[in-house]
C-alpha positions as CSV (number, residue, x, y, z in Angstrom):
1,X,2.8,0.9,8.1
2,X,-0.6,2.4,7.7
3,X,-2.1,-1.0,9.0
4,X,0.2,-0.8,12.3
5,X,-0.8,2.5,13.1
6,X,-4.4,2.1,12.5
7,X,-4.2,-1.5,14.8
8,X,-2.2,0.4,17.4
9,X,-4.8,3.4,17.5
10,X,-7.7,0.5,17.7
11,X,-5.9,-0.5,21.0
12,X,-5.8,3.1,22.3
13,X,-8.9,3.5,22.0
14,X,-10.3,0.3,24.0
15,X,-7.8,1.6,27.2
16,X,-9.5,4.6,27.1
17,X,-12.8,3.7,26.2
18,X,-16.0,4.9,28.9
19,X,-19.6,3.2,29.1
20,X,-22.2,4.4,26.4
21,X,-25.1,2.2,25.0
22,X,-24.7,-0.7,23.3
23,X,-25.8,-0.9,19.4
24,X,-29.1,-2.3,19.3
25,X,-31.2,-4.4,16.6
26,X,-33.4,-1.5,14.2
27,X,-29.7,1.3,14.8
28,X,-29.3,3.2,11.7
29,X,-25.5,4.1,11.3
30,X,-24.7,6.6,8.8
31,X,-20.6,7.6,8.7
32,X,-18.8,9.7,6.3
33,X,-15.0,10.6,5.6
34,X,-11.8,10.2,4.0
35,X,-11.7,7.4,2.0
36,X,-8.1,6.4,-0.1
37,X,-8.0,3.1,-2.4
38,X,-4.3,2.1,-2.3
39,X,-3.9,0.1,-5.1
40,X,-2.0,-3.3,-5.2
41,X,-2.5,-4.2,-8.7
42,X,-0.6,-7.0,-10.8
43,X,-1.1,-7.2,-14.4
44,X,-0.2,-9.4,-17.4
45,X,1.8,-8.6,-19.7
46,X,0.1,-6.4,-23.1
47,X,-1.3,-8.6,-25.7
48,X,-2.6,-7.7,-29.1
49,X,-6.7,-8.9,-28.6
50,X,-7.8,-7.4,-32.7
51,X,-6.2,-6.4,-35.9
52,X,-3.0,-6.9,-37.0
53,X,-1.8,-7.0,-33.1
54,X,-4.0,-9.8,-32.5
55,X,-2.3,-12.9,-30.9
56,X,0.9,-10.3,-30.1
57,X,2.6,-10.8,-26.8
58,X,3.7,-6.7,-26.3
59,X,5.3,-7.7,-23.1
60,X,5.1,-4.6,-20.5
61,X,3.3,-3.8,-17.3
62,X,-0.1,-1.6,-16.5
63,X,0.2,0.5,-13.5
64,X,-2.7,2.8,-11.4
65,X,-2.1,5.2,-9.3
66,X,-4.3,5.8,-5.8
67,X,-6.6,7.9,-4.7
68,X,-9.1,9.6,-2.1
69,X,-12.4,10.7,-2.1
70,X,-15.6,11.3,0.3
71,X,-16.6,7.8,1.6
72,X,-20.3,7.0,2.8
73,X,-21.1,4.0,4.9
74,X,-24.6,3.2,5.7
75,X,-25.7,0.5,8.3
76,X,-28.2,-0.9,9.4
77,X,-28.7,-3.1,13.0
78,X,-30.4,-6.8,12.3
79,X,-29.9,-7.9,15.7
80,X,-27.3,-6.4,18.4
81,X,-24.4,-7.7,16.6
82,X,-25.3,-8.5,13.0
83,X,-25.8,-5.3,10.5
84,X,-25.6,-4.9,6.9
85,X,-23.7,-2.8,5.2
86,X,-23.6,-0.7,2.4
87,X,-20.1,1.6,1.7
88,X,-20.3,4.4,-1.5
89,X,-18.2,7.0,-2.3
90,X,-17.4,10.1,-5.3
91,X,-16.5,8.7,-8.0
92,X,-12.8,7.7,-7.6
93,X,-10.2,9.2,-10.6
94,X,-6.9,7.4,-11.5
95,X,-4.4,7.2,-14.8
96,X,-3.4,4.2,-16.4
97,X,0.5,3.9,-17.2
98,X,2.0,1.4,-19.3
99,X,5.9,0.9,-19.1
100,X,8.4,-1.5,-21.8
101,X,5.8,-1.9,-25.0
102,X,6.5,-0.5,-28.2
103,X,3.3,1.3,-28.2
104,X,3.4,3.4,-25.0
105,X,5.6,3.9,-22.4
106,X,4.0,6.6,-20.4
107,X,0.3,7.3,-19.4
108,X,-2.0,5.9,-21.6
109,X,-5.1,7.2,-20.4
110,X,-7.4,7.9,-16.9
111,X,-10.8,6.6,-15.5
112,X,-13.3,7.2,-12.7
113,X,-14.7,4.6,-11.0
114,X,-17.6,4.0,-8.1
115,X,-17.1,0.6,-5.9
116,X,-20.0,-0.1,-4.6
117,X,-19.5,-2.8,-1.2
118,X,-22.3,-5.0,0.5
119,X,-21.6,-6.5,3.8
120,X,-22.4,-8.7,6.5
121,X,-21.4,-7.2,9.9
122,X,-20.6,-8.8,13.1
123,X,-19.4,-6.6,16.2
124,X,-17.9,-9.2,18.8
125,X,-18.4,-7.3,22.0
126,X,-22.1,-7.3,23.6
127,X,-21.3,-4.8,26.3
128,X,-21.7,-0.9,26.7
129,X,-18.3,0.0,26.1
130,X,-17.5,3.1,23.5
131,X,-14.6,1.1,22.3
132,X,-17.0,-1.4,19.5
133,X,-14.5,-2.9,17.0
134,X,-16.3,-5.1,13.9
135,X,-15.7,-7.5,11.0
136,X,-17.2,-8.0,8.1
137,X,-17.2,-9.5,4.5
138,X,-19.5,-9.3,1.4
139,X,-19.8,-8.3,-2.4
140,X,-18.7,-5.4,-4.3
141,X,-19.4,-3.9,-7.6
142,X,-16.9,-1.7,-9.7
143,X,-18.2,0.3,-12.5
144,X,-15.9,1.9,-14.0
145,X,-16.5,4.7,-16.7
146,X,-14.8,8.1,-18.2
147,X,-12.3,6.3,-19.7
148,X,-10.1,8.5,-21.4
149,X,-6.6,8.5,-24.1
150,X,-4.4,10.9,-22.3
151,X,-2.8,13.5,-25.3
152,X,0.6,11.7,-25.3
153,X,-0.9,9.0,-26.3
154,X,-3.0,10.3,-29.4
155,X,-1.7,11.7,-33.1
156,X,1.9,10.6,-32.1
157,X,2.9,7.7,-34.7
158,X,3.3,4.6,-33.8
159,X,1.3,6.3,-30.1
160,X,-2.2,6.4,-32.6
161,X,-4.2,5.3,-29.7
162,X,-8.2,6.0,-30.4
163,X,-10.3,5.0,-27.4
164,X,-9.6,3.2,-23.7
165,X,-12.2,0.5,-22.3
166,X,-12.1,-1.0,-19.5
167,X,-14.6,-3.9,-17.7
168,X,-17.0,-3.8,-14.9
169,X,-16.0,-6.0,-11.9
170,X,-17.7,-8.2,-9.4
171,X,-15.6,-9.4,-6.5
172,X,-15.4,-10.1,-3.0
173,X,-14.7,-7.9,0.3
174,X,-13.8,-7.8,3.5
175,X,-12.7,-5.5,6.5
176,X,-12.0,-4.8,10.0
177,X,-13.0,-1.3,11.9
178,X,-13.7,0.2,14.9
179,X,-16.5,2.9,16.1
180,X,-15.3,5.2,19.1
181,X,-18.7,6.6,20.8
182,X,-17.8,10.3,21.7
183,X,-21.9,10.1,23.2
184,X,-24.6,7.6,22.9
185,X,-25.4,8.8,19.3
186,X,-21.9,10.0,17.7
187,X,-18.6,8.3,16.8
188,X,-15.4,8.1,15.2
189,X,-15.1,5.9,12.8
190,X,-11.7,3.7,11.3
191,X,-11.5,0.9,9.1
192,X,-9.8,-1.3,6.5
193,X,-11.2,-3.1,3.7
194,X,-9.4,-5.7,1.0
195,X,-11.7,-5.7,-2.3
196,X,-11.0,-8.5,-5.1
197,X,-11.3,-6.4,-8.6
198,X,-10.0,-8.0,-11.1
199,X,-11.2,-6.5,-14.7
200,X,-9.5,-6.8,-18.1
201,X,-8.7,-3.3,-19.9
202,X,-8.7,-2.6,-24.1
203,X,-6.7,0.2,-26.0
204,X,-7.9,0.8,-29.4
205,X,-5.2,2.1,-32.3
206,X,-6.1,3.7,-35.6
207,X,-4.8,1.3,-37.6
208,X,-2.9,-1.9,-35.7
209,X,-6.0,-2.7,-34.1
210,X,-6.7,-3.5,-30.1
211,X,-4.2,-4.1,-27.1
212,X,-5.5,-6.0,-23.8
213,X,-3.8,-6.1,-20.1
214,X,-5.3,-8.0,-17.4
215,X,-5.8,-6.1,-14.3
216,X,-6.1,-7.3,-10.9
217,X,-5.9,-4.0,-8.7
218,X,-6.8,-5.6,-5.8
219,X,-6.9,-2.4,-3.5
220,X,-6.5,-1.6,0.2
221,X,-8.7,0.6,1.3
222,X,-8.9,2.9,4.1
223,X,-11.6,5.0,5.7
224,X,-11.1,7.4,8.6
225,X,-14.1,9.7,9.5
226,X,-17.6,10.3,11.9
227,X,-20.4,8.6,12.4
228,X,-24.3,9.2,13.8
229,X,-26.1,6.6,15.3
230,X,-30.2,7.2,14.6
């Protein structure tokens, strides 16, 4: 749904769009704005990894929820069409929930996590239109820290859990946007990325040891916000 709306508003746009300069090779583009990862991710099942769960199949699912932040987006012109790309943002915050183990069946902890993204750039139209869509595709970087138990999961039993860890990710991008020149130098700004993070989480329990799940989160993300042109 969000895709739709965000093509159909593309297309508004290009009607209605007047005659402003063209990017140019040596533009600096800086944008900023809502950024929300929408999280796709599939997960193996929860497997004992050390101790006396090792070689376990616990069966059960991971989930993450989503979440939004402050993106930044810097650019820089090569040639009239071709920029690199670099998109940061605050640090993004979600929970971990597990569902049908024996262990936990709840939230098992939280995290923050940056995803740093570093993109080619290609902008198809050469003309002076304020309507300038773009594609692009590159490399990102997940680090993920702040890993936290959540309460529930601590002092509770069988639910002895000690410690969360969870792996750094490289990973490939790629999106589609749109800038809308509102004058020669500022724009709105809309796009859409797909980012390949895959990353392996670890529990740690008192005394049965260390769990594992397999994580591919694989998120959608989407960035609505403005833009200057130096």
């Amino acid at each position: 749904m969000r895709k739709t709306l965000f093509a159909t508003s593309l297309l508004a746009l290009a009607v209605a769009a007047p005659s402003v300069q063209a990017h140019q090779a040596g533009d600096i583009i800086v944008r900023a704005g809502a950024v929300t990862v929408q999280t796709h991710e599939s997960t193996s099942s929860v497997k004992g990894d050390r101790g006396a769960l090792a070689g376990d199949n616990l069966g059960g699912k991971a989930s993450v929820n989503n979440d939004t932040q402050l993106g930044l987006n810097f650019a820089y012109m090569i040639t009239d069409q071709w920029a690199v790309e670099l998109l940061a943002a605050t640090p993004f915050s979600h929970d971990v929930k597990i569902k049908g183990t024996g262990l936990v069946d709840g939230k098992l902890g939280s995290f923050k996590h940056l995803p740093p993204t570093l993109s080619a750039v290609y902008y198809p139209l050469k003309n002076n239109s304020a309507f300038k869509p773009y594609v692009g595709a590159g490399i990102n970087y997940t680090w993920f820290f702040d890993e936290s138990i959540s309460g529930s999961a601590k002092n509770n039993g069988a639910r002895d859990f000690t410690s969360l860890n969870i792996n750094n990710s490289w990973g490939w991008a790629a999106q589609v946007g749109a800038d809308y020149m509102l004058t020669d130098n500022i724009m709105l700004n809309g796009q859409i990325r797909y980012i390949d993070i895959d990353t392996t989480a670890y529990a740690s329990h008192k005394t049965l040891g260390r769990a594992k799940v397999n994580v591919d989160v694989k998120p959608w993300v989407y960035m609505l916000g403005l833009g200057y042109k130096f």
